[in-house]
N, C-alpha and C positions, 0 to 999 in steps of 0.2 A: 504494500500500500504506500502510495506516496506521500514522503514523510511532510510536504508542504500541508497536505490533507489531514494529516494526523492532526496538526497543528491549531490549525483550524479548527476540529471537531475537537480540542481539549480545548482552546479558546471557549469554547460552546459549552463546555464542562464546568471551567471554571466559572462562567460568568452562571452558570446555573445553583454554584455550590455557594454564590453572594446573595440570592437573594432568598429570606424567609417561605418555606413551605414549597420551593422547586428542587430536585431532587436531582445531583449529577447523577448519579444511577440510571434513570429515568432516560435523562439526555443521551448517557451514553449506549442504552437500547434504541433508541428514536433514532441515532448517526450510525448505526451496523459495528461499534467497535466492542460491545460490550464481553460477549464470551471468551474472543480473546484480548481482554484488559483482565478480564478474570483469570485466565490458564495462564497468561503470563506474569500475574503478577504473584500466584499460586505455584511455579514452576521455572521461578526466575533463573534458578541457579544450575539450569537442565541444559540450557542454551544460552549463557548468559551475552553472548555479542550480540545475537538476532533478539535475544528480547529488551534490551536497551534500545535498539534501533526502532523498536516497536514502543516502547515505555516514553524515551526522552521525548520527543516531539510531542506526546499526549500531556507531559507534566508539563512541558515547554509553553504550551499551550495554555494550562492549565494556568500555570505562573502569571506568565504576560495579562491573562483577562483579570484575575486577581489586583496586579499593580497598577494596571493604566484603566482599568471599568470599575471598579472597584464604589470610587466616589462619585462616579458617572451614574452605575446602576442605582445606587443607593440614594442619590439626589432626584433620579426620577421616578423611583419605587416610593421613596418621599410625598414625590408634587404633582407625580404622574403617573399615581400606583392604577389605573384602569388600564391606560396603555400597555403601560410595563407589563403589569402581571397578562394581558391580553398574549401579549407576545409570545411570550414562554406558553401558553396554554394552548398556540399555535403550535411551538412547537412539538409538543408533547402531541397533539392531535394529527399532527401534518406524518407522523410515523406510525400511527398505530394498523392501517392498510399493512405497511411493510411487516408490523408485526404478525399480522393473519397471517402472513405468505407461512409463516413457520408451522402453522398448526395445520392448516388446509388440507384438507384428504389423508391426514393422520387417522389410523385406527383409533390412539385413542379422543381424538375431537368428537367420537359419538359415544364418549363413557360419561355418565353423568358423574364421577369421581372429577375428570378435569374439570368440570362447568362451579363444584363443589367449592373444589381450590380457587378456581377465580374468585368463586363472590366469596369467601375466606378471605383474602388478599384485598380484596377490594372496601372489604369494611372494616378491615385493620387501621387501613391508612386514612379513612375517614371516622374514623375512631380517633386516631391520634391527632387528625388534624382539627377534630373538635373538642379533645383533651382539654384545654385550658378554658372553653365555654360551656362546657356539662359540668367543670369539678368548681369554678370559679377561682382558680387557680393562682397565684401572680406571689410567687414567693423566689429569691434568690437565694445562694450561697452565700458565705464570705470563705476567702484563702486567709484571712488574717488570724494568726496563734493557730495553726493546722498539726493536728497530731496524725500517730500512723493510722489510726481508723480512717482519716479524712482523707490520707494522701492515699490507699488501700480503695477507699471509694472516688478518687480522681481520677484512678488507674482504672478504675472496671467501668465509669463514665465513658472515656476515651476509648474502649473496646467496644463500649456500644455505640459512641458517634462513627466510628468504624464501618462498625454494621449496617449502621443507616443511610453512609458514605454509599457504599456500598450496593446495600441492596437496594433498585428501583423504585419507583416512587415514596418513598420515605423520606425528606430532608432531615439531614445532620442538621442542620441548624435548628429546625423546627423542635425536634426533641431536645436538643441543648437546653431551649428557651423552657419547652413542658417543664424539665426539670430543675429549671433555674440554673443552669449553668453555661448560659449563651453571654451573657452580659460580663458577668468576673469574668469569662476567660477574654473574650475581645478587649474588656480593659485591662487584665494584664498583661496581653501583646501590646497593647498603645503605650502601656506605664513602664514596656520593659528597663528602658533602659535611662528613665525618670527617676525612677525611688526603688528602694531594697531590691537591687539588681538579682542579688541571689536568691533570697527569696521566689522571686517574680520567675526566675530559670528556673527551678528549680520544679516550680508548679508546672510549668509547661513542657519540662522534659518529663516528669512523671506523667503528664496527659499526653503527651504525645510518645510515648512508648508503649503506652495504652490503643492510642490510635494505630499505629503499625501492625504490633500484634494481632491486633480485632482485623484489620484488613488483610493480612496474608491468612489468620484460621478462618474467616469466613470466606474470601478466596475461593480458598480450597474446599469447603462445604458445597458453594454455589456449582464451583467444576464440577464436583462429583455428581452433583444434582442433573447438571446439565450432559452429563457423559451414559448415566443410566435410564434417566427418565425426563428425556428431554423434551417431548409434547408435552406431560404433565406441568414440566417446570417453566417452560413459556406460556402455559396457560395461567399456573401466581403468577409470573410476571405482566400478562395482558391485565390481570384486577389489580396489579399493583397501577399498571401504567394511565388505564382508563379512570382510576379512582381519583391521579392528580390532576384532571381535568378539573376535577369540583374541590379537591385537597388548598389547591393553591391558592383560587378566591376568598375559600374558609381562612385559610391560616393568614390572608391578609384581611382579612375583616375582624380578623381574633385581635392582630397585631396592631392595628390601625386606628381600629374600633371603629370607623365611620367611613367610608369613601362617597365622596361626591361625584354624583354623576351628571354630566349636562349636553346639551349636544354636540359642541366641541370633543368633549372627550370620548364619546361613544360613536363618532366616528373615525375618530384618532384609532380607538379602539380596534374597531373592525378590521379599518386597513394594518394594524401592526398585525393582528390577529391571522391576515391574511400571509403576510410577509415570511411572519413564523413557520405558519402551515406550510409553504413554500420553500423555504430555506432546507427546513426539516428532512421534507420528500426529498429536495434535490441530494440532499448531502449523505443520506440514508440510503440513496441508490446509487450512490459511489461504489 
């Protein structure tokens, strides 16, 4: 695959992994890189030249949308959360065709076991994305005076933002925030290097050793998944995929609490909406 394209399609990752309730997982099923991001990053050490050549340009990717979209997406998820989130809800939409092609004239596309697993999947994610408006929710952490119990449960957080990374339709971020731990960590990446430097490292190399781990064992769960029972397992992932159509306007109306709608922005809407859907298809049939 053309590593210019890789690049691209982790650009698309990354800016999906900034904003509340969109899910790179998700993205990276809708762009065709997902199974092998999974086998290789489950398998890294099997081949390790050809899976760098596959990995850098995804991270590369990943990276760049991070640093330079960053305050872009996040100023217009802000001012111009209908658009915005329109967009991404294109995207997610403009793949899911691609994703039938997977299951189509499968034996088991006519077991109701797969039809089971979808709607399973499907009101996980709309379960979590209504987590904070069913429980009434809005509690954080503190890192401040952290004993081993705490840093023990930063570690197993970081294993489950992993998983969420990870698995399709679920934002890491989104669950961060469920369980209050979206805020202290984004502020002690900003304060890193501000006040109690060690401290502050210190937290985020125990959450971020936590995030690695979680993503090579889960990885390697999803491969296995994908290598025995692989219609069953693209059919969770179609109720993972088709549930962040509705997942991501939830989690910004959780987040937001109000968005304004007017005609201005509901045809802004349509057209990004479109854009998305468009981009998606094209890049997904690469």
């Amino acid at each position: 695959m053309d590593s210019l394209l890789l690049v691209i399609k982790g650009f698309f990752m990354g800016i999906a992994n900034v904003i509340p309730g969109v899910s790179g997982g998700t993205i990276a099923i809708i762009l065709g890189v997902y199974e092998k991001f999974i086998s290789t990053i489950s398998n890294i050490f099997e081949d390790l030249k050809e899976n760098l050549k596959f990995l850098i340009p995804i991270f590369l990717g990943m990276g760049l949308a991070i640093v330079t979209t960053s305050k872009v997406v996040g100023y217009s998820y802000d001012n111009f959360p209908l658009p915005t989130l329109m967009f991404f809800v294109g995207l997610v939409f403009g793949g899911i065709p691609l994703l039938f092609k997977n299951v189509k004239g499968k034996k088991e596309s006519k077991q109701v076991s797969s039809y089971v697993i979808a709607m399973f999947t499907f009101l996980l994610v709309i379960f979590m994305a209504s987590y904070k408006l069913l429980f009434n929710i809005n509690s954080e952490v503190s890192f401040v005076s952290m004993n081993i119990l705490d840093y023990l449960l930063l570690f197993i957080v970081g294993v489950i933002a992993a998983a969420t990374m990870v698995v399709p339709g679920i934002s890491g971020s989104l669950v961060l925030m469920i369980i209050g731990y979206y805020y202290p960590i984004i502020d002690t990446i900003n304060n890193l290097f501000k006040e109690d430097l060690i401290s502050n490292a210190f937290v985020l190399l125990v959450f971020g050793i936590g995030v690695v781990i979680g993503i090579v064992l889960i990885s390697k769960l999803l491969e296995i998944l994908f290598k025995k029972y692989n219609t069953k397992t693209y059919f969770g992932v179609l109720g993972f995929v088709i549930a962040s159509i509705f997942a991501i306007p939830i989690s910004a109306c959780i987040e937001l609490n109000s968005i304004t709608v007017n005609i201005e922005q509901s045809i802004v809407s349509i057209i990004m909406l479109v854009i998305g859907t468009i981009i998606s298809h094209k890049l997904g049939s690469e």
